[in-house]
C-alpha positions in Angstrom: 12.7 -8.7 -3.7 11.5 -5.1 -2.3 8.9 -3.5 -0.3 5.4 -2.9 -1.6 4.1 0.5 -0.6 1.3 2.7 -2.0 0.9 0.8 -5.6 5.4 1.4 -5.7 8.3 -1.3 -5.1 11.0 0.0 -2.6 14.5 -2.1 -3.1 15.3 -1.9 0.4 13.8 -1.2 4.1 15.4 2.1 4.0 14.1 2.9 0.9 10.8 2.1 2.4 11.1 3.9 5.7 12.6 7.2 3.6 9.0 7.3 1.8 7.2 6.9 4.5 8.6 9.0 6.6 8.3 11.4 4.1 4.7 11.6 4.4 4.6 12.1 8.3 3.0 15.4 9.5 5.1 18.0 10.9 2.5 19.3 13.3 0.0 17.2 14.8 -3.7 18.2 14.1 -4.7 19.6 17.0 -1.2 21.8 17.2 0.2 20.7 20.7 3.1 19.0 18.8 5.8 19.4 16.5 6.3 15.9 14.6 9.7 14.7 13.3 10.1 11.1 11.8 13.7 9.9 10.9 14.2 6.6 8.8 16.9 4.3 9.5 16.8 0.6 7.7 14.8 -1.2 10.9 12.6 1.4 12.3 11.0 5.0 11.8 11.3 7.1 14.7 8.9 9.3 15.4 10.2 12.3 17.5 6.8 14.6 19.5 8.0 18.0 21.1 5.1 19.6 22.7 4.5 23.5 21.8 3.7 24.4 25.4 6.0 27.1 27.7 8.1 23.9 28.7 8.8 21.6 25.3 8.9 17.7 26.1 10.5 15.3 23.7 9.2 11.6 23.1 10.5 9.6 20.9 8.3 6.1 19.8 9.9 3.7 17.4 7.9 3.1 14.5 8.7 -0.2 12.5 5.9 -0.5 9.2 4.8 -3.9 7.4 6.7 -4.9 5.4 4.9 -6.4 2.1 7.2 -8.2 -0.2 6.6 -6.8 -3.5 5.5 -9.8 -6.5 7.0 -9.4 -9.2 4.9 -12.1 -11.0 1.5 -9.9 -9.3 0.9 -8.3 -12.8 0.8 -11.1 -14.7 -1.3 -12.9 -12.3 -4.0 -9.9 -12.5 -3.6 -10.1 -16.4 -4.1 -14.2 -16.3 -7.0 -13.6 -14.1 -8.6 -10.6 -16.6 -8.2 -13.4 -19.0 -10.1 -16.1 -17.7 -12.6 -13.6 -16.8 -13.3 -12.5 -20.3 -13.0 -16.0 -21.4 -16.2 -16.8 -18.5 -17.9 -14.0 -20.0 -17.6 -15.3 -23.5 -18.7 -18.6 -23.0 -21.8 -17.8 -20.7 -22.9 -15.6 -23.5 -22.4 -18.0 -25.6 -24.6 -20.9 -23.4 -26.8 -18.2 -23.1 -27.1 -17.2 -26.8 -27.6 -21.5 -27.4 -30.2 -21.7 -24.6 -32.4 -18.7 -26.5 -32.0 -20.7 -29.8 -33.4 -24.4 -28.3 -36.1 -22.0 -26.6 -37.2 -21.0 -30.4 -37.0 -23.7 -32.0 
């Protein structure tokens, strides 16, 4: 089935955790730690070391949402365009009718 994340199917949790770890800052924004996330298939863990004269480790387990990824999600969006355009079509259409008894 997969993981959906960021608009991309991930095969497995690991897969998952691997790409999001990936994105994880190495330094935190206001510079007081150095970040380090490892992926494993249940969890992320996210590893802080503070950049002080005497370094502290924490370690906080991380474990995302997990979105199962649709296959049949595309060709629900491209049903739904279609009934869409067909509503737009038709109300033109009653619209373009309505005008005409209007005239005449």
């Amino acid at each position: 089935m997969g993981n959906y994340y960021q608009g991309k199917c991930f095969p497995t949790s690991l897969d998952l955790h691997r790409e999001i770890a990936s994105n994880c800052p190495t330094v935190s924004p206001d510079g007081a730690y150095l970040i380090q996330c490892t992926p494993s298939e249940t969890k992320i863990v996210l590893t802080r070391k503070t950049t002080g004269l005497i370094p502290t480790t924490t370690n906080t387990d991380y474990i995302p949402q997990q979105i199962a990824c649709d296959p049949d999600l595309q060709l629900n969006d491209g049903i739904q365009m279609a009934w869409l355009i067909v509503g737009v079509w038709v109300s033109a259409w009653c619209i373009k009718q309505i005008i005409n008894v209007i005239r005449s």
